[in-house]
C-alpha positions as CSV (number, residue, x, y, z in Angstrom):
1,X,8.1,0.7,7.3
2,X,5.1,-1.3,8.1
3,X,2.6,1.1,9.2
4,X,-0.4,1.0,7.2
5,X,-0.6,5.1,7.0
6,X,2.6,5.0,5.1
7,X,-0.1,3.7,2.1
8,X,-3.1,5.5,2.9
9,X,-0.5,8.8,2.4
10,X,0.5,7.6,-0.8
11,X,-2.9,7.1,-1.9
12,X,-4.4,10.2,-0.6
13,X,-1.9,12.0,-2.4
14,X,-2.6,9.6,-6.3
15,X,0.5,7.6,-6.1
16,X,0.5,4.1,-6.6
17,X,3.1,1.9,-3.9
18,X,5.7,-0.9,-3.7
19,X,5.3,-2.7,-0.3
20,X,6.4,-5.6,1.3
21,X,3.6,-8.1,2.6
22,X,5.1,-6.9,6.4
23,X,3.1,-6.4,8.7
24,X,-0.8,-5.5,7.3
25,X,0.6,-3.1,4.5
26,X,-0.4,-5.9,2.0
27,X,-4.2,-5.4,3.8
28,X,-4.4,-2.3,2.0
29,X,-2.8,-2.3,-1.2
30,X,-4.7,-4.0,-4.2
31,X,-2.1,-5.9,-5.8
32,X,-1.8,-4.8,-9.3
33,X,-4.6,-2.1,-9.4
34,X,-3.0,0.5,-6.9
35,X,0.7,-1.0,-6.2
36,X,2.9,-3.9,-6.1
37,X,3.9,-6.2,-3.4
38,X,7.1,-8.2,-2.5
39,X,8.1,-10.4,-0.5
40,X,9.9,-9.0,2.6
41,X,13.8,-8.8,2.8
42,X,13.5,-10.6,-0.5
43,X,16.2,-8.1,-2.6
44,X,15.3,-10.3,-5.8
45,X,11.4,-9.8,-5.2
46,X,11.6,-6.3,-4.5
47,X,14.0,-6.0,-7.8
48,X,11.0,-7.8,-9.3
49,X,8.5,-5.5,-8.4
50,X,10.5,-2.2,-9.4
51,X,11.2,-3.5,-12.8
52,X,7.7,-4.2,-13.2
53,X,6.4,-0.8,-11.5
54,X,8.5,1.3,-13.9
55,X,7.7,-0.9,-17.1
56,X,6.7,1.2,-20.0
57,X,3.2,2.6,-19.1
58,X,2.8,0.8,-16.1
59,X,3.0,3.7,-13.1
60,X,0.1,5.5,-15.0
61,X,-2.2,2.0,-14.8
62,X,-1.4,2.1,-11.5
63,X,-2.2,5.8,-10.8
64,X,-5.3,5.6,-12.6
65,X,-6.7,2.9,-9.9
66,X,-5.7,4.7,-6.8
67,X,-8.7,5.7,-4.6
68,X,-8.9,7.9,-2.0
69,X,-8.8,5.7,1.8
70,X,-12.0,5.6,4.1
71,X,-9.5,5.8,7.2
72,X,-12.9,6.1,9.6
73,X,-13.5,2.4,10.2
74,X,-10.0,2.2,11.4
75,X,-9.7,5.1,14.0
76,X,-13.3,4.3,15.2
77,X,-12.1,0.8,15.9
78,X,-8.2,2.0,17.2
79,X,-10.0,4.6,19.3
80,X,-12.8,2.3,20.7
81,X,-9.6,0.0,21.5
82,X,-8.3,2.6,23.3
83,X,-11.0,4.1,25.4
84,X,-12.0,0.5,26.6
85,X,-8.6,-0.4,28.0
């Protein structure tokens, strides 16, 4: 997927992410504080980055620096998009 909101779910919800750098996912994950990234249809970089997710400790680091997402600045500027079209 490359829809941002599949992150901001994750992140509402605690849980730290593996994305790809597709699309504008990689705009919202903080690489190494609340997820990993790969490159896209990489199957050694994503193999990468789920040996170093599940590395002993490491999903609870991540956990521990998810934050909730301000989604607002987004839907005002998607909405204002839309309503000026």
């Amino acid at each position: 997927a490359t829809a941002t909101q599949n992150v901001w779910l994750a992140h509402e919800h605690g849980a730290p992410v593996v994305a790809t750098r597709a699309g504008t996912l990689a705009d919202h994950v903080r690489e190494g504080v609340d997820g990993l990234l790969c490159a896209p249809d990489d199957v050694g970089d994503l193999a990468r980055a789920l040996k170093e997710f599940y590395a002993p400790g490491e999903p609870e680091r991540l956990r521990a620096g998810v934050r909730p997402v301000d989604a607002e600045p987004y839907w005002r500027a998607y909405t204002g998009r839309l309503l000026t079209a």
